[in-house]
KEKE-3310 file (N, C-alpha, C; in steps of 0.2 Angstrom, whole numbers, plus 5000, padded with zeros to 4 digits):
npx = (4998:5004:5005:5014:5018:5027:5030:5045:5046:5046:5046:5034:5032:5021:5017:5015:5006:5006:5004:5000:4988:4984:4975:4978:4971:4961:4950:4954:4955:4945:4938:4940:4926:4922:4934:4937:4929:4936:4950:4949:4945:4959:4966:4965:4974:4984:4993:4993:4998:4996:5005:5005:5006:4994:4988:4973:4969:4961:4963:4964:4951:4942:4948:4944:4935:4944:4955:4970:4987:4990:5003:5005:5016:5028:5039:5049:5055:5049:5048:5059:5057:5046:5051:5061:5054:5048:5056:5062:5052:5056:5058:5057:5045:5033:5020:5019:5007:5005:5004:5012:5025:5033:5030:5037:5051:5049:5038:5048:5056:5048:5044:5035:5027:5015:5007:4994:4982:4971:4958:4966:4976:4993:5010:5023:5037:5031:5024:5037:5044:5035:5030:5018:5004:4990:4970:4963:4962:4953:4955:4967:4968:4960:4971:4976:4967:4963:4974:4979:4977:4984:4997:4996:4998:5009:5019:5033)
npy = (4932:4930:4918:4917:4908:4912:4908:4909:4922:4919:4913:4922:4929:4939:4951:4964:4978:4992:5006:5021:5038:5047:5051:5036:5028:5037:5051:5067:5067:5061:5044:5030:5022:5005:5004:5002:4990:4981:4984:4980:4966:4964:4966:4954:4945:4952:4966:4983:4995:5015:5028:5044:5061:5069:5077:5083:5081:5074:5061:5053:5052:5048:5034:5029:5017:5007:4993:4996:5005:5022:5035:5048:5060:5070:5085:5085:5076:5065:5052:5047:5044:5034:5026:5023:5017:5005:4998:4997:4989:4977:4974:4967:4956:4965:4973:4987:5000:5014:5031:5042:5054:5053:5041:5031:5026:5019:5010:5005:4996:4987:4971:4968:4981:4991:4999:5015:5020:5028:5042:5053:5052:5045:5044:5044:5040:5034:5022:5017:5012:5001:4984:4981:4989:4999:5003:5006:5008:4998:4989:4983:4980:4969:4961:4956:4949:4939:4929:4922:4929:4938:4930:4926:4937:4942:4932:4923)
npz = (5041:5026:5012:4997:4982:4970:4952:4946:4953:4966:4982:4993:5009:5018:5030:5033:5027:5019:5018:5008:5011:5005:4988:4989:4993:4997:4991:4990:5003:5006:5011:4999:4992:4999:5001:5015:5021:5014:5018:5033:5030:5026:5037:5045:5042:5039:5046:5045:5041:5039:5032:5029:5024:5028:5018:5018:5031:5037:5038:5052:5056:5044:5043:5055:5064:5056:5055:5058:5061:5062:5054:5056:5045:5048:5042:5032:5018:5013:5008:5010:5024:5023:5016:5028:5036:5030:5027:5040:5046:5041:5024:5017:5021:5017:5009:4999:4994:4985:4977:4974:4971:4983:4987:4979:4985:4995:4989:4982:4989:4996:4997:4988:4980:4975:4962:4963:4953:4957:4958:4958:4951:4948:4948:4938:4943:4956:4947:4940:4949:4955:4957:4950:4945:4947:4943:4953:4971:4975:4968:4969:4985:4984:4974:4985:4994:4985:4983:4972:4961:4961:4962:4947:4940:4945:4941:4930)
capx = (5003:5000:5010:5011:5022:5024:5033:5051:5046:5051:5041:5032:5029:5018:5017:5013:5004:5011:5000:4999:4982:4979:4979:4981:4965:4957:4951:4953:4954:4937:4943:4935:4920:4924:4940:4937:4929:4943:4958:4946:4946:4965:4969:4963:4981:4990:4996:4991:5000:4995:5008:5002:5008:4986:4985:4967:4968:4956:4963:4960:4942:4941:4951:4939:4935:4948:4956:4976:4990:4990:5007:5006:5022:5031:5042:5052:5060:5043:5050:5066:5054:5041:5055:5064:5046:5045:5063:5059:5047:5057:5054:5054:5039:5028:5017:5016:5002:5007:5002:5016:5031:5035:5030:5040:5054:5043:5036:5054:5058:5046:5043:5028:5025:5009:5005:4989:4981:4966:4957:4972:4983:5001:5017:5030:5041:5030:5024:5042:5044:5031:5031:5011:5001:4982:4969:4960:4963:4950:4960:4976:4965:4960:4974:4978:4961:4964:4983:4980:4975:4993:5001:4993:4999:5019:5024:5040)
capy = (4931:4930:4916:4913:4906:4915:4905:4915:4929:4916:4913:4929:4928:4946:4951:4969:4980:4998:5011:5029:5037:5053:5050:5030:5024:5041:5058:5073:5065:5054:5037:5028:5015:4997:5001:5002:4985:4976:4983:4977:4959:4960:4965:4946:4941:4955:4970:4986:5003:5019:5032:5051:5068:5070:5084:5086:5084:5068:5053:5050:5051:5043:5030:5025:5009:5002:4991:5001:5009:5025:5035:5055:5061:5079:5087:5085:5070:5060:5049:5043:5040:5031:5020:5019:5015:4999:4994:4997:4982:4970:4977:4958:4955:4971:4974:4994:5004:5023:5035:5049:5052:5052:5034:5029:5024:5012:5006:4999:4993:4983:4965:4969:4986:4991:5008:5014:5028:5031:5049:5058:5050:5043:5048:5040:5036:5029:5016:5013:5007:4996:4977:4980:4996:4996:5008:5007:5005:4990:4982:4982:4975:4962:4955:4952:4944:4932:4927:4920:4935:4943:4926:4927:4944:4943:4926:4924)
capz = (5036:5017:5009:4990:4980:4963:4948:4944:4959:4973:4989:4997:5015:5019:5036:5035:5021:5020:5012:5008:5011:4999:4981:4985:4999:4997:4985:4991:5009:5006:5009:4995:4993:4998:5004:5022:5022:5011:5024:5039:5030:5028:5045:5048:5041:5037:5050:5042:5044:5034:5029:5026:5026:5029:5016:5020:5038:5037:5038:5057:5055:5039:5046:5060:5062:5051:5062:5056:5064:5056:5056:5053:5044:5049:5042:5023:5017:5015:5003:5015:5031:5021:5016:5033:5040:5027:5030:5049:5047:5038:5019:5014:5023:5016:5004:4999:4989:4986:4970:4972:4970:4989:4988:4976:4987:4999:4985:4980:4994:4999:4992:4983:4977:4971:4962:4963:4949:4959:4954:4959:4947:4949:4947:4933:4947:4957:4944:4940:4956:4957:4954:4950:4943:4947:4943:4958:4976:4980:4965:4975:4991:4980:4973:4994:4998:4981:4980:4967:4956:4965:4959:4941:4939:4945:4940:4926)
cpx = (4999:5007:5009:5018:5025:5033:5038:5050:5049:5042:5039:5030:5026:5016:5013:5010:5005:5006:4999:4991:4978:4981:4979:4973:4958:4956:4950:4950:4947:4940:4936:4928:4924:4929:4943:4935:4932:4948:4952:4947:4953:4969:4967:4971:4988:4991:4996:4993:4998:4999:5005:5006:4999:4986:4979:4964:4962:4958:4961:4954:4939:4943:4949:4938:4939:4954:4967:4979:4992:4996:5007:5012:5023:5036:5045:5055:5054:5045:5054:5061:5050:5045:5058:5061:5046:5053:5064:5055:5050:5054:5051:5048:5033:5027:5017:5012:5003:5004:5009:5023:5035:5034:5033:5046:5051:5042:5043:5057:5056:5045:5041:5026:5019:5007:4999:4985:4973:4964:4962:4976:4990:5006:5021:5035:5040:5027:5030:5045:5042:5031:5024:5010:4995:4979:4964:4963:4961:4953:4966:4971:4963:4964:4976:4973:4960:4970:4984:4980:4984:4998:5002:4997:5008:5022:5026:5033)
cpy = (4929:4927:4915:4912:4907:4912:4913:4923:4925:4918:4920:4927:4935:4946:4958:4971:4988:5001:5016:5030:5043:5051:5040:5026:5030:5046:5060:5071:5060:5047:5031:5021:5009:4997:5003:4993:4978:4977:4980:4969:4957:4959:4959:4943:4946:4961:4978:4993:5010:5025:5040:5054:5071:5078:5086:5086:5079:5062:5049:5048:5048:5037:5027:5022:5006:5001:4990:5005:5015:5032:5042:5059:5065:5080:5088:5079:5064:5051:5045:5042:5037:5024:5016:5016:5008:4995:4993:4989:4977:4970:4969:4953:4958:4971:4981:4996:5012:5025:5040:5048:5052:5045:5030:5024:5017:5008:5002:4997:4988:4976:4964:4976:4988:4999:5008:5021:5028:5038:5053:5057:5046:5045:5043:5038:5031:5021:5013:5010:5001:4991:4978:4987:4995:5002:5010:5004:4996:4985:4979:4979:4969:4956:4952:4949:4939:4932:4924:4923:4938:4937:4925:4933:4945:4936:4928:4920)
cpz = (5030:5016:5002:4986:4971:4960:4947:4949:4967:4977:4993:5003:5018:5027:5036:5028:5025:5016:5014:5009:5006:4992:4982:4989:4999:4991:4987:4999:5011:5007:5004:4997:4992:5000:5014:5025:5021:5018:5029:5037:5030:5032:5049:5047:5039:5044:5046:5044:5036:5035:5027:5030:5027:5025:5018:5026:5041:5038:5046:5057:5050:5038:5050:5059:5057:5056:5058:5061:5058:5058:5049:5053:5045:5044:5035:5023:5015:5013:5008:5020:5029:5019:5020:5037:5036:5031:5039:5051:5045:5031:5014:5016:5022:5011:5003:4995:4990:4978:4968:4972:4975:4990:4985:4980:4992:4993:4981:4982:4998:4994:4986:4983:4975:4969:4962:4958:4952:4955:4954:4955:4951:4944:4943:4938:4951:4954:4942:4941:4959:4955:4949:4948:4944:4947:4949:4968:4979:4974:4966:4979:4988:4979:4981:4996:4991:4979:4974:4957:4956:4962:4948:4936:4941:4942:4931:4921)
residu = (UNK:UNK:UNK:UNK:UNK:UNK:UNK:UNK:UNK:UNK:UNK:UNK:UNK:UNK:UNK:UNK:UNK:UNK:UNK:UNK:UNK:UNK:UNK:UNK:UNK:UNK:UNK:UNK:UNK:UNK:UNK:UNK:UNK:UNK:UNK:UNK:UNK:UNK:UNK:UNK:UNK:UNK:UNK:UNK:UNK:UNK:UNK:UNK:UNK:UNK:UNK:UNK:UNK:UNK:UNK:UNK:UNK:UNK:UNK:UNK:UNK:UNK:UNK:UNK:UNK:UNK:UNK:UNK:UNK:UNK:UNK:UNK:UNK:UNK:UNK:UNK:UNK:UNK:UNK:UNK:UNK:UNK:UNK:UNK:UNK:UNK:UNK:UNK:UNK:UNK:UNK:UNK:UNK:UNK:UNK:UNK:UNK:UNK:UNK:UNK:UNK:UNK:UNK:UNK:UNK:UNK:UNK:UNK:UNK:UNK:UNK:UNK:UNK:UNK:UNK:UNK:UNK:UNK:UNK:UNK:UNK:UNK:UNK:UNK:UNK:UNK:UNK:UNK:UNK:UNK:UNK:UNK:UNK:UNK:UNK:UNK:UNK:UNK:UNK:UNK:UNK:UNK:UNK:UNK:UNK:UNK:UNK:UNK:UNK:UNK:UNK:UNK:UNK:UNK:UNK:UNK)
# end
């Protein structure tokens, strides 16, 4: 668990960490540098599920060794099962990281939001969603492995 206590934001207790993987962990199915090692350090306190519709048909394997349950979406609606997946967990207990406009939803549902404009860009929706904007993924794992950076950055 991840506790912090952010002035005019109220007490966050983080349980789980919710994240898209194309466009927000990966490019073009690559899972980036450094963010394999960050999620392994916050599967130490947080519970980590990852999200895709796997455009490039990579995420399993690029996902190896990263100690993640990783949860490949069918169908249409991505947006609505990405949310009823955060809300499934108890959205007040979850951190998301998305770029699209399929994540936008998750991303405002859950406690803590976080968009991510990796090389793929992000979506106007999903930053509007978001408590947080970041331009990279391992700056999102960051602010969760320094709460104080995450505290710095949402307090009133």
């Amino acid at each position: 668990m991840l506790g912090v206590d952010i002035p005019g934001f109220g007490l966050i207790e983080l349980e789980y960490l919710v994240s898209d993987f194309t466009g927000t962990l990966s490019v073009e199915g690559k899972l980036l540098p450094g963010v394999k090692d960050a999620l392994n350090q916050i599967a130490g306190f947080l519970e980590i599920h990852i999200l895709t519709a796997d455009t490039f048909g990579a995420a399993r394997e690029e996902l190896r060794g990263v100690n993640c349950k990783i949860h490949i979406l069918t169908g249409t609606s991505h947006d609505v099962q990405k949310e009823e997946y955060v809300t499934g967990l108890g959205a007040g207990k979850v951190v998301a990281l998305g770029n699209g406009n399929n994540d936008r939803r998750m991303l405002k549902a859950a406690k803590v939001g976080i968009a991510v404009s990796e090389g793929e860009g992000c979506s106007v929706d999903a930053i509007m969603s978001a408590d947080i904007q970041v331009n990279r993924a391992t700056d999102a794992l960051e602010l969760l492995l320094s709460p104080k950076r995450l505290k710095a950055t949402l307090r009133f």
